[in-house]
C-alpha positions in Angstrom: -23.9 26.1 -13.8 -21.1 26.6 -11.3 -20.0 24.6 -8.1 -18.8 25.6 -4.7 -14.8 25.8 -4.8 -15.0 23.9 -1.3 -17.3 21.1 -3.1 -15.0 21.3 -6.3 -11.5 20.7 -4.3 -13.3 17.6 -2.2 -14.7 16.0 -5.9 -11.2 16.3 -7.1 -9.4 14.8 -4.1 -11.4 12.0 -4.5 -11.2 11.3 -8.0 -7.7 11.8 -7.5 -7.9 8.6 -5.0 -10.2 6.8 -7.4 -9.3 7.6 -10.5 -5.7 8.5 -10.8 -4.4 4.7 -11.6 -7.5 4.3 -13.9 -6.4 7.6 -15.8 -2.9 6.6 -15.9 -3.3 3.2 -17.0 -5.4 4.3 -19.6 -2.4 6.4 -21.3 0.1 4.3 -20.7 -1.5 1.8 -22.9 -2.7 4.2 -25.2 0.4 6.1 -25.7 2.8 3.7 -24.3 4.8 6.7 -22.7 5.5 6.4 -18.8 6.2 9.9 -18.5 3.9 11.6 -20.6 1.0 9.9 -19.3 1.9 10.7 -15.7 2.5 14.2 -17.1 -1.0 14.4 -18.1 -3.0 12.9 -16.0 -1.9 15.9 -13.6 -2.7 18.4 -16.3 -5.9 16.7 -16.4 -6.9 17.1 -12.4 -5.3 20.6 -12.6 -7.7 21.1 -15.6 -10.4 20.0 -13.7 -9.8 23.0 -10.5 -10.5 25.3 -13.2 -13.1 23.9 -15.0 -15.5 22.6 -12.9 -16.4 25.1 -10.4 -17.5 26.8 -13.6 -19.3 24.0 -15.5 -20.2 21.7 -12.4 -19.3 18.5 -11.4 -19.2 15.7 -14.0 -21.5 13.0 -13.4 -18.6 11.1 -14.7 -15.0 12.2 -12.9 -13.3 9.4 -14.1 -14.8 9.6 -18.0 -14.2 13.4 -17.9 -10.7 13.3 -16.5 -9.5 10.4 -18.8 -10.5 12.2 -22.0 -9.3 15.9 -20.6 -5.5 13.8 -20.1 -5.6 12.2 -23.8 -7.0 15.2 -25.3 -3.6 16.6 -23.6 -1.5 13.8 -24.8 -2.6 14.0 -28.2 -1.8 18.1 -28.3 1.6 17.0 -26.7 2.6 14.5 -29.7 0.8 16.5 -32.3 3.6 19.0 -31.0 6.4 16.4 -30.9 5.6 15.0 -34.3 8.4 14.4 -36.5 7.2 11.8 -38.6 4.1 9.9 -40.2 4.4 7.0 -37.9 4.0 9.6 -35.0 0.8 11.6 -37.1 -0.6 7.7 -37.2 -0.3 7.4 -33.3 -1.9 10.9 -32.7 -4.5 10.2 -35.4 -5.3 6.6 -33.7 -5.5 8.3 -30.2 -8.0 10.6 -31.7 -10.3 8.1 -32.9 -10.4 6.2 -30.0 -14.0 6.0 -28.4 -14.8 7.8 -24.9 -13.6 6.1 -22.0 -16.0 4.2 -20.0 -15.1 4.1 -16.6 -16.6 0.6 -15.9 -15.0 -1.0 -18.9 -11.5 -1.6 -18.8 -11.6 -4.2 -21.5 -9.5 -7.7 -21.1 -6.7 -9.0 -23.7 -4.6 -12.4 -24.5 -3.2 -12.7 -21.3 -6.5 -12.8 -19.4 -6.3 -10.3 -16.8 -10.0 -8.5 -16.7 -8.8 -4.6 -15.0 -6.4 -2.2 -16.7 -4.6 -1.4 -13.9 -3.9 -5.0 -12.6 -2.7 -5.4 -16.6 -0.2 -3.0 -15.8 0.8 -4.0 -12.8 1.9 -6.9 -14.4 3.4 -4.7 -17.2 5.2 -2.8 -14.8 6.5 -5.8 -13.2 8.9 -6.9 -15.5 11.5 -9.9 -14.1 14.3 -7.8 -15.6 13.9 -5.2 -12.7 14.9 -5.9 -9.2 11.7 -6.6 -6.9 12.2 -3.3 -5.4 11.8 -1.5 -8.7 8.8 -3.2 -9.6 7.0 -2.1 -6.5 8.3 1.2 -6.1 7.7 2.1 -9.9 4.1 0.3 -10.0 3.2 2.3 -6.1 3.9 5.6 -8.2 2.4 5.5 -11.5 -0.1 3.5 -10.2 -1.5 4.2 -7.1 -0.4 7.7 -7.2 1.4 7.6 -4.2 4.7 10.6 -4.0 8.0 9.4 -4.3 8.6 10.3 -0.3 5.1 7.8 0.7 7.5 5.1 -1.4 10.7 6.1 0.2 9.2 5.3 3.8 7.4 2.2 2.8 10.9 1.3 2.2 12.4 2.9 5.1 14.3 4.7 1.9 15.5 8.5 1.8 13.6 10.2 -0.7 16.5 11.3 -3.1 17.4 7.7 -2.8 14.1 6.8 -3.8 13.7 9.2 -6.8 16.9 7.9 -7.9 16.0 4.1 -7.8 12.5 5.4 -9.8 14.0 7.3 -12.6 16.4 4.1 -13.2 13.8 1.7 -13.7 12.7 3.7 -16.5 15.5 4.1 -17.9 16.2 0.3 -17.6 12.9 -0.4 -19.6 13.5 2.3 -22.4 17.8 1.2 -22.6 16.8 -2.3 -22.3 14.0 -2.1 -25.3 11.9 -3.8 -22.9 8.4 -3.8 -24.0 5.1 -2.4 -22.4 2.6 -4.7 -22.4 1.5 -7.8 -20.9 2.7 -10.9 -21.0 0.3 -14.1 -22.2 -1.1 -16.2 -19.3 1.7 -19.2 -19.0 3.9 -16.2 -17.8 1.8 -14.3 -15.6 3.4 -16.5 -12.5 7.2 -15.0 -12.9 5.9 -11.5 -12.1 3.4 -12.7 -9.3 5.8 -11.7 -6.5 6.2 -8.1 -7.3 2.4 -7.9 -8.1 1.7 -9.1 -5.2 4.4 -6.9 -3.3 2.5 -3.6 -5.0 -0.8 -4.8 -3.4 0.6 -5.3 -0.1 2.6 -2.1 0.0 -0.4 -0.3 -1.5 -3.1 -1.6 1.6 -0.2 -1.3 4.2 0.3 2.4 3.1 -3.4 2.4 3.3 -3.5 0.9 6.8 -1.0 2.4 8.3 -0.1 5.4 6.2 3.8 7.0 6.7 2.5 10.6 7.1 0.0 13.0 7.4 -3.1 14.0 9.4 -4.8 10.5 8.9 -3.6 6.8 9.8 -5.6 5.1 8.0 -6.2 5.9 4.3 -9.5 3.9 3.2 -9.6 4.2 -0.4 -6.2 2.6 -0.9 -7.1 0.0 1.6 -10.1 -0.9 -0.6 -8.5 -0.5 -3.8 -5.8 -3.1 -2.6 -8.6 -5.4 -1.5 -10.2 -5.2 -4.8 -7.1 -5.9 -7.1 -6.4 -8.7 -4.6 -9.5 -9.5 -5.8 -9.0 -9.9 -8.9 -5.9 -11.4 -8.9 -7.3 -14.4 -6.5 -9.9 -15.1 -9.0 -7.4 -14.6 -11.9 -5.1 -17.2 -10.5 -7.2 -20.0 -8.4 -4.1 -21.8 -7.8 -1.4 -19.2 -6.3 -1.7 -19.8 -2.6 0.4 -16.9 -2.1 -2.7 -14.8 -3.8 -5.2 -16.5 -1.6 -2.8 -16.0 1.7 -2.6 -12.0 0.5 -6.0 -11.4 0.1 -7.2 -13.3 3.4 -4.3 -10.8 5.5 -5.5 -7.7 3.9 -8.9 -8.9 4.9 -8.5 -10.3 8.4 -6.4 -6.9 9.2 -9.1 -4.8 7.5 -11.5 -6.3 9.7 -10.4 -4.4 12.6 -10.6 -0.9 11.0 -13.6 0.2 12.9 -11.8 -0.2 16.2 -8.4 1.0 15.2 -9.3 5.1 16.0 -11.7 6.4 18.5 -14.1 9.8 18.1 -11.6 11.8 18.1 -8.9 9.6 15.6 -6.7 9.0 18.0 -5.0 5.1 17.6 -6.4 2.6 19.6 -4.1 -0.6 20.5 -5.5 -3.8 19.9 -5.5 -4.7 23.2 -7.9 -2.2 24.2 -9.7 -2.3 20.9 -13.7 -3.1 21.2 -13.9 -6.3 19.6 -17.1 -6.1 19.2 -16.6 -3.6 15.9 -14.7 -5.9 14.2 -16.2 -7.4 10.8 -17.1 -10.8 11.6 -18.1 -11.3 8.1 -14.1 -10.5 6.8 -12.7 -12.5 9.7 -14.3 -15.3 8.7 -13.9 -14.6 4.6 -10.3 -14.2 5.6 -10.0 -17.6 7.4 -11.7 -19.8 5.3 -9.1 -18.0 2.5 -6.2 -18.8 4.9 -7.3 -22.5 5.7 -7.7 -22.8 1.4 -4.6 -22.0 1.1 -2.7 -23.7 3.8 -4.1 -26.9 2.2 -2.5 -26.2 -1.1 0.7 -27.2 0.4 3.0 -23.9 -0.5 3.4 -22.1 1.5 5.0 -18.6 1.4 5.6 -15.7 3.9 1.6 -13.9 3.1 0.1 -17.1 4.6 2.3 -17.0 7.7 1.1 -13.1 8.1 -2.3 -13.6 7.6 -2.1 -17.1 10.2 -0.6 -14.4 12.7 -3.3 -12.0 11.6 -5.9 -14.9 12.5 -4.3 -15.5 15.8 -5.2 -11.7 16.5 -8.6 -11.8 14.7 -10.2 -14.6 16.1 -9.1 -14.6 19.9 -12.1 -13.4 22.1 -10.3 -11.4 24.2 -6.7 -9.6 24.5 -5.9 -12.4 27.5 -6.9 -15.3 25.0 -4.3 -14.5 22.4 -2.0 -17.4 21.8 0.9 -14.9 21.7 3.7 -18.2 21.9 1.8 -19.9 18.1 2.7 -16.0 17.0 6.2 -16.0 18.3 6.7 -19.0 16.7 4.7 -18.0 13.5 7.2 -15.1 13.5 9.8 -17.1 13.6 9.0 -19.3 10.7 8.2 -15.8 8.9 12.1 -15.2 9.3 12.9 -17.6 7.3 11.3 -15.9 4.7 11.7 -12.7 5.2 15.2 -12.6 7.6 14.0 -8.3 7.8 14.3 -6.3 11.0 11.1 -5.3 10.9 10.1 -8.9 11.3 12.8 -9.6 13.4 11.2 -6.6 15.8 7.6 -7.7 15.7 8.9 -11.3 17.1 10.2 -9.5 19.8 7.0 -7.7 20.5 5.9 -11.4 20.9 8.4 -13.1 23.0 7.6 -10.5 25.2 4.3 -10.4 25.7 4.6 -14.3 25.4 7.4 -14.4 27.7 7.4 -11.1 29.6 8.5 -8.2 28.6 12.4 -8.9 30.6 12.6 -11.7 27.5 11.4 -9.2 24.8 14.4 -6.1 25.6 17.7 -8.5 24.7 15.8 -8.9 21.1 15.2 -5.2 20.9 18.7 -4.3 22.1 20.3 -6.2 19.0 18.2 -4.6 16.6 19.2 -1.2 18.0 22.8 -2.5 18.0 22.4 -3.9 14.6 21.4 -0.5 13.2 19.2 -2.4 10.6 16.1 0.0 11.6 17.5 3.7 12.9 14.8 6.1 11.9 12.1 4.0 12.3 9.7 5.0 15.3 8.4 1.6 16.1 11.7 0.7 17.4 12.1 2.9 20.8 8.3 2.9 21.0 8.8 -0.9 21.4 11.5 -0.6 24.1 9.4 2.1 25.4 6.5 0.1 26.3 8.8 -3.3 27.6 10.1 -0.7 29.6 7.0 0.8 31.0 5.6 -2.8 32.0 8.8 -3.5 33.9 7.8 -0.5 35.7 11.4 1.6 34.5 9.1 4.4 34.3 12.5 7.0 33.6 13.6 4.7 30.6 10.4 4.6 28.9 9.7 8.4 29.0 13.3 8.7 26.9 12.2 6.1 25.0 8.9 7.5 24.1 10.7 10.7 23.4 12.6 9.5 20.9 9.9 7.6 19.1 8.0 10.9 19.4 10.6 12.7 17.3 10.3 10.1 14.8 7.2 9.5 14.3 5.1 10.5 10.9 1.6 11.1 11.6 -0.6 13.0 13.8 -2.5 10.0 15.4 1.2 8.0 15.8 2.5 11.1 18.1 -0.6 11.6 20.5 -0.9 8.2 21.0 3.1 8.2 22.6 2.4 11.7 24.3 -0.5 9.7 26.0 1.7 6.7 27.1 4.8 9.1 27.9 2.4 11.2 30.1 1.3 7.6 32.1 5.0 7.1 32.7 4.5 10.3 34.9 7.5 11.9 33.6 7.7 15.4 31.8 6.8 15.7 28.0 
């Protein structure tokens, strides 16, 4: 039995996208080696190039590619063994029964899914927040140190740097890999639910490539948010993440047109939006609200609703998300927040009240690299009708900007300013 090559690459691709965290949670708990299970769990999907176009396409991926990368990790300790505790780990790993892709098994601390387990594992309060999510985005969710280093607006040597200290933090620090019981689940909450966020926002908006949106990470988010909601009925902040992923996810549909170029959400068709998320993701919002604590993914997802549930672009109550921004600042006093509440004052205010904002950031310095900055001043500019501004504007966001559908959309509004691309 063989397989196209074409059809081969495509099933690999997506198991990659499905299956990689799975795999690598997997071998992590088994072997209880960062490294070595990462190490594998590539041999496994280059394994998998060779050997399916020959034998076909498992009706497992997930199944087949977990055993290929044990199989591997047991022939890589079986080589390392110096000792008989090591034979005893190789000889356990050997024994252990085939993976079922639906069963991920559960444990003391109560956390049903393998990979939400280990984000918790990987969360560990004796990192800085920034490690946790950085370390968790790569050996989780697969994504390359550089998708990390933009999420953070990082350079990627910084980033690799920041990674491979982490580990070493955990190993040097004896700190152990596994999860903690329930009563202490709540102390790594924040950077759980920082991975999540980071993981759908790279799906939403992703930093490069041919594609904006990236839907499996998207839904993978939504589902570990999930999970973690259910898991913890009484973290607000849980609730207020899940109903942002969901009110923003609502508007996927409408974000690209036929030919995946980006749409703004002013002149998106409202009428593609999922009604049925908006209002999951309200009643989540309101839920929370009433819980009394609130906490910075609440004030998102309340300026999320603002967005979600106004009938038309002209019935948006842009001053409630000026000020909703505002209160956001106080917990999280970021540029990039500080530049989205300029967006608002000026479309609350006109754009003449939004430049002063977006002058200090640029003054500031806080966000030099980042595209979204002279593509802002770009289009206050263009509505003031300083047509010759904007076009350098829009040049210079051009430059910067990551993906495909990010750079025709500015070559579109730098050709309305009528001035030479």
């Amino acid at each position: 039995m063989t397989s196209d090559t074409g059809a081969v690459k495509a099933a690999v691709d997506a198991a990659f996208r499905d299956e990689w965290g799975r795999v690598v949670a997997t071998l992590i708990r088994t072997t209880g080696d960062w490294d070595l299970a990462e190490e594998c769990a590539q041999d496994a999907f280059a394994l998998a190039l060779q050997r399916w176009p020959r034998d076909g396409i498992p009706g497992r991926p997930g199944a087949w590619l977990t055993t290929a990368a044990r199989n591997r990790a047991i022939d890589v300790l079986r080589r390392k063994a110096v000792g008989a505790a090591k034979l005893r780990e190789v000889a356990a790993m050997s024994r252990e029964p085939e993976p079922d892709a639906g069963d991920s098994g559960s444990d003391e601390s109560g956390v049903p899914d393998d990979r939400l387990r280990l984000m918790f594992t990987c969360c560990h309060p004796a990192l800085s927040l920034e490690a946790r999510v950085a370390l968790t985005l790569r050996t989780l969710a697969g994504l390359t140190t550089a998708e990390i280093a933009r999420a953070f607006l990082s350079s990627e040597p910084t980033m690799a740097k920041r990674l491979v200290r982490a580990k070493q933090k955990i190993q040097n620090a004896g700190i152990p890999y596994r999860v903690p019981p329930a009563y202490l689940l709540p102390e790594r909450t924040p950077g759980v639910l920082g991975v999540l966020y980071l993981l759908f926002n790279e799906g939403y908006s992703a930093t490069a490539g041919a594609d904006l949106v990236r839907q499996n990470l998207c839904a993978e988010a939504i589902r570990l948010a999930r999970v973690l909601a259910t898991l913890m009925p009484d973290e607000a902040e849980a609730a207020g993440l899940l109903a942002l992923m969901l009110l923003h996810h609502a508007r996927r549909a409408a974000r690209l047109d036929a030919h995946g170029d980006l749409v703004t959400l002013e002149d998106q068709d409202r009428g593609q939006w999922d009604t049925a998320e908006i209002a999951e993701g309200v009643l989540l919002l309101n839920g929370a609200l009433r819980r009394g604590q609130l906490g910075p993914y609440q004030v998102q997802a309340a300026i999320a609703a603002c967005h979600a549930t106004a009938p038309t672009p002209q019935d948006t109550d842009w001053a409630q998300i000026a000020g909703l921004y505002e209160q956001l600042a106080r917990f999280l006093p970021t540029a990039v927040v500080a530049l989205n509440h300029a967006v608002a004052v000026g479309m609350a205010q006109g754009p003449a009240a939004g430049l002063p904002l977006v002058a200090a950031l640029e003054a500031s310095g806080k966000l030099a690299g980042y595209h979204l900055l002279p593509a802002t001043r770009a289009d206050l500019l263009r509505r003031l009708g300083r047509r010759s501004e904007a076009a350098v504007a829009y040049r210079e966001a051009l430059e910067l900007a990551s993906t495909d559908a990010e750079r025709r959309f500015l070559r579109r509004r730098l050709a309305e300013t009528g001035e030479p691309a």
